[in-house]
Every structure is written in structure tokens, then in C-alpha cells.
N, C-alpha and C positions, 0 to 999 in steps of 0.2 A: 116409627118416628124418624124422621130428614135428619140424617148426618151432618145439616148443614150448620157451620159456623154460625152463630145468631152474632150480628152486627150489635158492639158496644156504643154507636154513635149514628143521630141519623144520617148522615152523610150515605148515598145511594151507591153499591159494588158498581165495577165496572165490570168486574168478571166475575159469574158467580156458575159454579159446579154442586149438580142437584143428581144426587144416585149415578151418577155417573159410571158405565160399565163398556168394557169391551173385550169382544169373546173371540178368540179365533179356534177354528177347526182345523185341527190340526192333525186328523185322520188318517190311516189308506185311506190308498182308493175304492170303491165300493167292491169292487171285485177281489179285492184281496179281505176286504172284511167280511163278503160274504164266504170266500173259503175256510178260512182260519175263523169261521163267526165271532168276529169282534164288534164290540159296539164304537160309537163316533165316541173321538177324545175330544174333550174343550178345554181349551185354555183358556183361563180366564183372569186376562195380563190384568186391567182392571174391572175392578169390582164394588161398587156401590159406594164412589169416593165422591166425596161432598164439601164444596169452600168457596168461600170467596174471598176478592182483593177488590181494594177500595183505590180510586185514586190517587196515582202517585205513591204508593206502597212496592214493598220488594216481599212477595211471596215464596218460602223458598219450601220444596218440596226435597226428603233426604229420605234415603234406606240404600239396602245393599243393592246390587247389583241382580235385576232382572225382578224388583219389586213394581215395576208396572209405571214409573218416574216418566220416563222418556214417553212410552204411548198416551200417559195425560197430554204429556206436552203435544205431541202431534193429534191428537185428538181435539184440543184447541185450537191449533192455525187448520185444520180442515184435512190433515193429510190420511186420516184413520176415519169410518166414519162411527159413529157409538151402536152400539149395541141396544143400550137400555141409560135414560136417565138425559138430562137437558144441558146445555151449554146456553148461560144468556150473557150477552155482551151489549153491555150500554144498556139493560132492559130488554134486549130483544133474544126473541130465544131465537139461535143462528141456524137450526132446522127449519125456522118458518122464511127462512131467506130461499126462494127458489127459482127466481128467474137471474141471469148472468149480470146485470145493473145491482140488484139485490145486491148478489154475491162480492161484486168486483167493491159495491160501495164499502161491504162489513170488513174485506178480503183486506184493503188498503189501510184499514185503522190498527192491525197487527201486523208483526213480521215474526221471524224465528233468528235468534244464532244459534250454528250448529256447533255439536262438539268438536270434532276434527274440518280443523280449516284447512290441511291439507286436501280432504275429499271435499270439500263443499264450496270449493270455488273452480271453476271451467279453467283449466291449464291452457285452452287454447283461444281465448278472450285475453285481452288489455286490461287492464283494471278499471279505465274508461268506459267502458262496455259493460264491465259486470255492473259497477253502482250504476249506472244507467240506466240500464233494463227495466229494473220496476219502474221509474220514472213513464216509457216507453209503455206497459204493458196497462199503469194503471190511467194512461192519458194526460200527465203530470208535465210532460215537457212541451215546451214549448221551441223558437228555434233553435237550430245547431249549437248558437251562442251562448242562448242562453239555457242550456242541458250542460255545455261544461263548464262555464261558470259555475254553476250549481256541485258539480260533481266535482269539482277545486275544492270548493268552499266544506262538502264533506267530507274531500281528504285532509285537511287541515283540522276539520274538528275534532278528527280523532286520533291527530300527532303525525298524521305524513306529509308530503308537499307535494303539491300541486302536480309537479311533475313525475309524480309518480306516478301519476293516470296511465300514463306512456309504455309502462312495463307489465311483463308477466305473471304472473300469482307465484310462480316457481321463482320470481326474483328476490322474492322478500324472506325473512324468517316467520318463523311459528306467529310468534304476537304481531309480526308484522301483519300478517296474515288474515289475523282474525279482527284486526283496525280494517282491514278493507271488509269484511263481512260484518262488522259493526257500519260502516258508510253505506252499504250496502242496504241492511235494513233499516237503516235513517232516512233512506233515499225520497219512499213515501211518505213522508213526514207522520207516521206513524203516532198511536197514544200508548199501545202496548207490545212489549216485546216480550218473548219465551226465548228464553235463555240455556239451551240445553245443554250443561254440563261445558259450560265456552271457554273455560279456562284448564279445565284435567290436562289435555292434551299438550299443555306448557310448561316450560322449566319454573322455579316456585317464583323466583326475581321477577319472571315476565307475568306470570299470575298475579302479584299484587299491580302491575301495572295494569292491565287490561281491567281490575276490579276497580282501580283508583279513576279509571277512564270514565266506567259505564256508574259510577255512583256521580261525576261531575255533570254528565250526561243527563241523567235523572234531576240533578238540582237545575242545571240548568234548560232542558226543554220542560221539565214535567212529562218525564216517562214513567211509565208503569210496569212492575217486571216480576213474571212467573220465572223463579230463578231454581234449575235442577241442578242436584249435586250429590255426591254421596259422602263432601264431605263438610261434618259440622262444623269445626273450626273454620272455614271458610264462609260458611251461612250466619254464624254466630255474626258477624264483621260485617254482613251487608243486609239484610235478613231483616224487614219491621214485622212478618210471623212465620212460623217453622210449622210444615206439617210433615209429619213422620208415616212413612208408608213401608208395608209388612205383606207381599205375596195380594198384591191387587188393592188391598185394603188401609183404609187409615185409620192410625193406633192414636194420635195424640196431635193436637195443634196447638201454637201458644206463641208467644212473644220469646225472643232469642234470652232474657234476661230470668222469664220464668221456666223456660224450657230446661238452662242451665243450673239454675239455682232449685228448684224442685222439680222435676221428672216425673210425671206420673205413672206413667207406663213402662214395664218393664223392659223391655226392647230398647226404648229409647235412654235409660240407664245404661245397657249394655252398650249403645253405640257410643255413647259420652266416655264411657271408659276406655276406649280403643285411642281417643286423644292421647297425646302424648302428653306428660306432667311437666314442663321447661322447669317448672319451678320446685321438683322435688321436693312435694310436701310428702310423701312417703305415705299417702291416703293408699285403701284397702283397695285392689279393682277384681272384677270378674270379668274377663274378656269373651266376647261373643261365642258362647259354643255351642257346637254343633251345624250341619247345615244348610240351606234355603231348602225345605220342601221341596218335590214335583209338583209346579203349579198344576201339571194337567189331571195331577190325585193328590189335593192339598190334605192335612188333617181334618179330622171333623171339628166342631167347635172353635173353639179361639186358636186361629193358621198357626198360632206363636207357643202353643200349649208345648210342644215335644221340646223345646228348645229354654223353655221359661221355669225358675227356680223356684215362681211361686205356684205353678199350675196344680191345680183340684179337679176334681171329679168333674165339677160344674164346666170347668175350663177346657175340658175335652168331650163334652157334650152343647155347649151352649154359646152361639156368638156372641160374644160382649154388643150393648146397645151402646152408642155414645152418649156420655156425661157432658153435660152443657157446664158450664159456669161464665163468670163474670172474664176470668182471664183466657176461656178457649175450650177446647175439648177432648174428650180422651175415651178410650173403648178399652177395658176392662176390667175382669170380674173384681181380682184383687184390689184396683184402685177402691170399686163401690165397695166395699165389705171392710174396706179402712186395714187390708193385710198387708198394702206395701212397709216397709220399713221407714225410717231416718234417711233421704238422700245423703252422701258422701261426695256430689260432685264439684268442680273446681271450673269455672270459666275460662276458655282457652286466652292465652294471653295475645 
């Protein structure tokens, strides 16, 4: 059975992720495995991840660090290419796009912001130059005039002034930083952006600003936003559903208010608890223990068993199927068999 989200409304995904996998070999060389006769190692970043987002939605994908978050995302804008499983965008599945027209058309309806704006912008480029460029590459601009005009007019939308075009990327700070690679990927007038992890890299102050930007940004063009992160209280905040990923694989999906308020998956209980309580209600927690498996020799059965309070016999022999319902879905044993407890969680304030 498809992992895949089943749509509560007919309104058509824009993005929709079916088995979704991608393997890398990350071996010796032949010659060194035929000495030592080793066999090939696979790693298997992602693993049969399945969702979609709807128009005008903020998607937000969380788990720890090196759970396979980031290669969805670049497996999306085209930078990875999949293993196993389909990418459709707008209806169209983006492997059947194969001449460069194809490509450049599907190419210009997404962008990416990166995590670290310090690396993801040319230190030796203008700032006029960088947002320009797609302009430039997707045949967008028109003349000299009217490309800075244009590229005014995105620095201003996202809080800097015009004449900031003029200066270096090393002239700005952090959030400065990452307003020019938000104009940046506004530049092709875009419907969807992936958002990878675009605020970690900033002080907390500047973090709610850059989040306060790209949700007015949303209201106002109708953007669409695969939003990564590892962390929930900041997903909770901008997040209309939350999918929770575990060693390649996804454990639970749902709405930021059911996610919080009942948890079905064990994992995603544990990450809830690592929030910090502002409000000291003096609730029971279990903080995350133990640590990420070796992707490239995960557990057998459910990736989560060695690390999880509820695991059984079945849960270290058997991959959980995903459970569909009305509010989302979720992959495991204990949820189907009715062994979770009483949630205890508290919604970040």
C-alpha cells in the first residue's frame, strides 16, 4: 500500500511524493573490496517517503539530524536524482520532463533557500548580480532597466533598499543575508519554494524575523512552501502539516494542532518532549535516548525499535504499514494495536 497522504479535500496537490527513495553507494573501491572481500555498502538517505502539499500550504518536514530531511528537499528542486519512486509537480511527473524547454519550464516554477547564507551566496558578485541571475538564465529579463527595476523592487520586498543591490553579500549580516537569497529565489516569480533549514543558521531575534517575512510573503504572492527543520517549535508556528522523518523513512504526518495535542508515534512524542516547558507545568517527559542508527546497517523491522519504550517482537521483525485516517498518517505497530498510552504533550508557546 502508497504511503501516500490521501487528500481530505478535492482541491489537486501541487507537490505530491510517491515511494520516494534515494540510495547512495557509499563503498570502497572495487579493489579494496575485492581484497578485504567486502560487499557494496548502501545508504539509504531516503527511503520510500510519500506526501503531498496543496496550494498555498507550508509542508514542514522534522527529525534529527542525518534523517534524510535535506536530500528530500534537494531531490525536489532536481539537485539528487531518485533512486526509486516519482516526483509530480502540478500533475506532471518531473522525470517525464526531458528535453532542456521541458526542464527550464518545470525548473522556473521552484526555487530552494539554503541553510547557511553565508555559503550560498557568491562573495564575489554584487547583490545585483546574484537576484538577477535567474532572471538572466530563465529568459525573464528584459532590458538593463528593466532587470533593476525589478531587482529594486525585490529588495524592498523583503526589507532592504534598493541600494543595496550595489554591495557585497559579506556587507550584510546573517538575516541580512538570507533577505537577499529569499529575493533571490523570488526573482523567477516562482509558485513553490523548499526551504531548507533557512533560519537555524541565525540568532533567535533574527529567526522570528526572516519567519514573519516568508509567511507575509506567502499571504501575499501565494507561495507554496516545503519547509525543513529540526526544529518543532518553530514548525508548530508556520507549518499547515508536519511530517516526521526517522532514518530515511516517515513515521507520522498531521496537522501542527493534532501533531501536538495527540502524537501518535512514538518518536514524534520523544521529539515533543525535548521542547522546552516556558510554562512549567511540571508534566512527566522522556527525552530522546539513545542514538541515530548506522544508516548504512539500519535495524531490522521498525528503524525506531532499539531506541523506542514501546517495541515488541513484531517491531523488530516487521516494518510498520502506514495507518491512513481522516487527520493524516502514521507507521506503527503500537499505534495499530491501540498500545500507545495517554499523550502528556503541551503546545510550544
Amino acid at each position: 500500500m502508497s504511503d501516500r497522504l490521501i487528500a481530505t479535500s478535492p482541491e489537486p496537490a501541487l507537490l505530491e511524493l510517491e515511494n520516494l527513495s534515494k540510495y547512495f553507494d557509499v563503498s570502497k573501491s572495487l579493489l579494496n573490496r575485492t581484497i578485504e572481500r567486502l560487499p557494496k555498502q548502501i545508504l539509504k538517505a531516503v527511503d520510500g517517503v510519500s506526501f503531498s502539499i496543496k496550494p498555498g500550504q507550508t509542508f514542514s518536514l522534522v527529525g534529527e539530524s542525518g534523517c534524510g530531511k535535506s536530500t528530500v528537499a534537494k531531490l525536489v528542486v532536481g539537485l539528487h536524482k531518485p533512486t526509486g519512486g516519482q516526483i509530480r509537480f502540478d500533475g506532471t511527473n518531473v522525470a517525464d520532463a526531458k528535453s532542456i524547454a521541458q526542464n527550464a519550464a518545470l525548473r522556473r516554477r521552484w526555487q530552494m533557500i539554503f541553510q547557511d547564507p553565508y555559503a550560498s551566496l557568491n562573495p564575489r558578485w554584487r547583490v545585483h548580480d546574484i537576484i538577477a541571475e535567474p532572471m538572466r538564465v530563465f529568459g525573464l529579463a528584459g532590458s538593463s532597466t528593466e532587470l533593476s527595476k525589478r531587482v529594486s523592487e525585490l529588495l524592498e520586498q523583503v526589507g532592504l533598499s534598493a541600494m543595496d543591490g550595489e554591495k557585497y553579500p559579506h556587507e550584510f549580516s546573517g538575516g541580512q543575508r538570507q533577505r537577499v537569497s529569499i529575493a533571490r529565489a523570488l526573482s523567477s516569480n516562482p509558485e513553490f519554494l523548499v526551504c531548507d533549514e533557512p533560519t537555524s543558521a541565525l540568532d533567535v531575534s533574527v529567526q522570528a524575523q526572516i519567519l514573519n517575512l516568508m509567511k507575509d510573503l506567502q499571504r501575499d504572492i501565494g507561495l507554496t512552501y516545503l519547509f525543513i527543520s529540526h526544529n518543532l517549535a518553530v514548525v508548530y508556528h508556520v507549518a499547515d502539516m508536519i511530517g516526521v522523518m526517522y532514518l530515511g523513512r516517515m513515521c507520522e504526518i498531521a496537522t501542527p494542532q493534532d501533531l501536538f495535542r495527540n502524537p501518535r508515534h512514538p518518536y514524534t512524542r520523544l521529539l515533543i518532549d525535548t521542547i522546552p516547558d516556558l510554562e512549567m507545568t511540571g508534566k512527566a517527559r522522556e527525552p530522546v535516548a539513545g542514538e541515530v542508527p548506522n544508516p548504512i546497517n539500519p535495524p531490522s523491522g521498525c528503524s525506531f525499535h532499539p531506541r523506542c519504550p514501546l517495541a515488541n517482537d513484531r517491531c523488530k521483525s516487521e516494518i510498520p504499514k502506514p495507518i491512513h485516517s481522516a487527520t493524516g498518517m502514521v507507521a506503527c505497530h503500537a499505534a495499530e494495536e491501540g498500545r500507545l498510552p495517554a499523550p502528556q504533550t503541551v503546545a510550544p508557546a
